[in-house]
C-alpha positions as CSV (number, residue, x, y, z in Angstrom):
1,X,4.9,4.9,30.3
2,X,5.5,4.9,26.6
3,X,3.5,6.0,24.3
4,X,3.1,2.9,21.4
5,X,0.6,4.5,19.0
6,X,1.3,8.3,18.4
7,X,1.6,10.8,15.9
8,X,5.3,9.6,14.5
9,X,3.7,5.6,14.9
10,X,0.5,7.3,12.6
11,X,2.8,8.8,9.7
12,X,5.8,5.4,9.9
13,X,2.9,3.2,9.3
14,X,0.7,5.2,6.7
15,X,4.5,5.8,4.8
16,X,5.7,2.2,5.5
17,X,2.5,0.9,4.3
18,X,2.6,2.7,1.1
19,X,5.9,1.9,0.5
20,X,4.9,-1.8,1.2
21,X,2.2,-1.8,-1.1
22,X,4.5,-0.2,-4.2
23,X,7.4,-2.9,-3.4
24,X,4.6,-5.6,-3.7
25,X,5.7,-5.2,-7.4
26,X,9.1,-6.0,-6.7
27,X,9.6,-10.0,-6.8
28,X,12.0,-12.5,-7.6
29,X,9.8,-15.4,-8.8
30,X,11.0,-19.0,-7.5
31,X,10.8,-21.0,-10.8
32,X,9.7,-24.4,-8.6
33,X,7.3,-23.0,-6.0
34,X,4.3,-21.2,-7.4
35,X,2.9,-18.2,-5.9
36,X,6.4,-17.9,-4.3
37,X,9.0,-15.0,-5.1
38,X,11.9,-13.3,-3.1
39,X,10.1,-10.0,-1.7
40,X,12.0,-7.1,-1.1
41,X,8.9,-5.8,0.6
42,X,9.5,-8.0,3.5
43,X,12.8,-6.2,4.6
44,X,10.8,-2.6,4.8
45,X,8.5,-4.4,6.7
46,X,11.4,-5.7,9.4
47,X,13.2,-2.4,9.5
48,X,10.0,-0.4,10.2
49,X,9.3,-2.4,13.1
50,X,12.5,-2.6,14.5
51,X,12.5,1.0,14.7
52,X,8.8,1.9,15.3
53,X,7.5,-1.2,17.5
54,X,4.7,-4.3,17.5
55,X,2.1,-1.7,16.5
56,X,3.3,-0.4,13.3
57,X,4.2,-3.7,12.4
58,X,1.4,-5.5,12.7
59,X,-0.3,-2.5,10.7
60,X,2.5,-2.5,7.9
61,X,2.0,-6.1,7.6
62,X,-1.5,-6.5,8.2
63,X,-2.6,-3.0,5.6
64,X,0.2,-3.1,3.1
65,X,-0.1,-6.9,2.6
66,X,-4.1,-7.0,1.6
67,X,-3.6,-3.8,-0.4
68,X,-0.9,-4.8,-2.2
69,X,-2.9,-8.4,-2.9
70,X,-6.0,-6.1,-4.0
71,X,-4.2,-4.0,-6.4
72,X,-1.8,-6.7,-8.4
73,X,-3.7,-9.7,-8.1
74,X,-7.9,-8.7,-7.3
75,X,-8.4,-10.2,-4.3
76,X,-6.7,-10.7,-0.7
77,X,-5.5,-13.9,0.5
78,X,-6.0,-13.7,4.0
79,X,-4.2,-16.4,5.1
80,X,-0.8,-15.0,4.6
81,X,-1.8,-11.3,5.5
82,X,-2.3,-12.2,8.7
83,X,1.3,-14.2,9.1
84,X,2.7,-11.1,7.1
85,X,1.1,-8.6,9.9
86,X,2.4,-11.5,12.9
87,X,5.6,-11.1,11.4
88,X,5.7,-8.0,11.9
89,X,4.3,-7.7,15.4
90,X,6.7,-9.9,16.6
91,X,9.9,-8.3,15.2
92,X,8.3,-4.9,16.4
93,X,7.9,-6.9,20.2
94,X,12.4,-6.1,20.2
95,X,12.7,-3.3,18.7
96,X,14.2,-1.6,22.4
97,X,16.5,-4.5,21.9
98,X,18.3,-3.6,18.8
99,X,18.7,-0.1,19.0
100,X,18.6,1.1,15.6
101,X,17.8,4.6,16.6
102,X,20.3,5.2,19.1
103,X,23.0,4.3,17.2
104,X,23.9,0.9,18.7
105,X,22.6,-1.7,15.3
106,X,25.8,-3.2,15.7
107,X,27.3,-7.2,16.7
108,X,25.0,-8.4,19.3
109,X,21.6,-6.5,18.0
110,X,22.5,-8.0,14.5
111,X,22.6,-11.0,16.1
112,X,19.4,-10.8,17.7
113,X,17.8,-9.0,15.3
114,X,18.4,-12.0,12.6
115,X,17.5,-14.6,15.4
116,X,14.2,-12.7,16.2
117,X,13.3,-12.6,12.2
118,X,13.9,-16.0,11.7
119,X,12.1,-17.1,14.4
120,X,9.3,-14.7,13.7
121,X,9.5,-15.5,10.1
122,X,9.3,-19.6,10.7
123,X,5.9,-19.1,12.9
124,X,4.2,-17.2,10.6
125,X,5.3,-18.9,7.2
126,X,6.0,-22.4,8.6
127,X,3.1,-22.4,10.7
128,X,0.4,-19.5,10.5
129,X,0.2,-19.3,6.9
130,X,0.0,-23.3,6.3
131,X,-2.8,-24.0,9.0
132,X,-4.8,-20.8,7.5
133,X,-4.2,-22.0,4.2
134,X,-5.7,-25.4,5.5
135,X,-8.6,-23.7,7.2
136,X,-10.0,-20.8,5.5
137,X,-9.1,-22.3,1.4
138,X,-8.9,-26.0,2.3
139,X,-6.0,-26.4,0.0
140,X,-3.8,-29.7,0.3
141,X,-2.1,-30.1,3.1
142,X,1.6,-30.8,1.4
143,X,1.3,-28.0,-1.0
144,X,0.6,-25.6,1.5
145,X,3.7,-26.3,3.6
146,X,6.2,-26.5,1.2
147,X,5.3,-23.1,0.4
148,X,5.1,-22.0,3.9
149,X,8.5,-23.4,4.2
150,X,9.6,-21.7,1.2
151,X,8.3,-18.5,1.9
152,X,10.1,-18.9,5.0
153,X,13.7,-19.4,3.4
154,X,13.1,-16.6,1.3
155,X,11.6,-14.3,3.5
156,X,14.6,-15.2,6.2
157,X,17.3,-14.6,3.2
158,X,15.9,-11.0,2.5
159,X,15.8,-9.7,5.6
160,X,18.6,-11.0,6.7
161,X,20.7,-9.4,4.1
162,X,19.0,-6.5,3.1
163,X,16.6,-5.6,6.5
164,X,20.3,-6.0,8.4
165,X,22.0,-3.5,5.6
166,X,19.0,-0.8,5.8
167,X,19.3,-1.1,10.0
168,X,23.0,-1.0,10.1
169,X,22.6,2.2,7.1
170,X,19.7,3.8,9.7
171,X,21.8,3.2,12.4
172,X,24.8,5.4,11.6
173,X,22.5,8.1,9.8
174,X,20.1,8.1,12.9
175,X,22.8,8.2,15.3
176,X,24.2,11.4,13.8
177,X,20.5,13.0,13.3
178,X,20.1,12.1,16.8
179,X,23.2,13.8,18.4
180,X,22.7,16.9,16.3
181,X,19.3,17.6,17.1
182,X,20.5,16.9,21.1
183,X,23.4,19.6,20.9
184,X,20.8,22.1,19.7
């Protein structure tokens, strides 16, 4: 059985989390929704667990989101660090599926890497985040959705284009790694 948590899961998630946390600096503000930006952060998140799996996803997600909330804003807010750490948890779930290491992030694995992120993306950001919002800050019920929804939309343009650009990149660099260090 495979291992899910070992030493190369320990060092991706420490570096994808610090990574994380420096790109939560990195933000395209959405001049109509507050609190709302385009997040380059969210792609490292995606490609890390495609590559590494569920577990380093959820702790990417789950320790790079409430860091990064700590040091720019002062406080967490907890009810989209845990759809950020669901996120990715369930990307992480196919990572076998889209074969990033081996060389084969190509046509179909696009495909279903983008169908898995949006779908991951609209249950943590149309759903998760809104309902938490709702129960742990009671904020209003429409304001909290429309956010959701366009933290959804944002988060589905990012890694869509740039998570599928650093998988496809990985891909053909990985590949190569990967045969050299077989031949040896």
């Amino acid at each position: 059985m495979k291992k899910l948590f070992g030493v190369k899961e320990v060092v991706a998630a420490g570096i994808g989390t610090a990574i994380f946390v420096a790109l939560t600096q990195v933000q395209i503000p959405i001049a109509f929704i507050p609190n709302t930006s385009l997040q380059p952060r969210t792609a490292l998140l995606a490609f890390f667990a495609a590559i590494f799996g569920p577990v380093v996803g959820g702790v990417i997600g789950l320790l790079g989101h409430a860091l990064g909330d700590a040091i720019a804003y002062g406080s967490v807010w907890w009810s989209w660090v845990f759809p950020e750490a669901l996120l990715g948890i369930v990307i992480g779930l196919f990572s076998s599926k889209f074969q990033i290491k081996e060389g084969g992030f190509k046509g179909k694995q696009v495909i279903l890497f983008n169908i898995v992120q949006i779908a991951a993306n609209a249950l943590a950001w149309a759903l998760l985040a809104p309902g938490l919002d709702i129960l742990i800050y009671s904020e209003p019920v429409n304001k909290v959705f429309v956010q959701g929804m366009i933290a959804m939309i944002s988060n589905i343009i990012v890694v869509g284009i740039l998570g599928t650009l650093i998988g496809v990149a990985y891909t053909q660099i990985g590949a190569k790694a990967h045969s050299l260090t077989k031949e040896d």
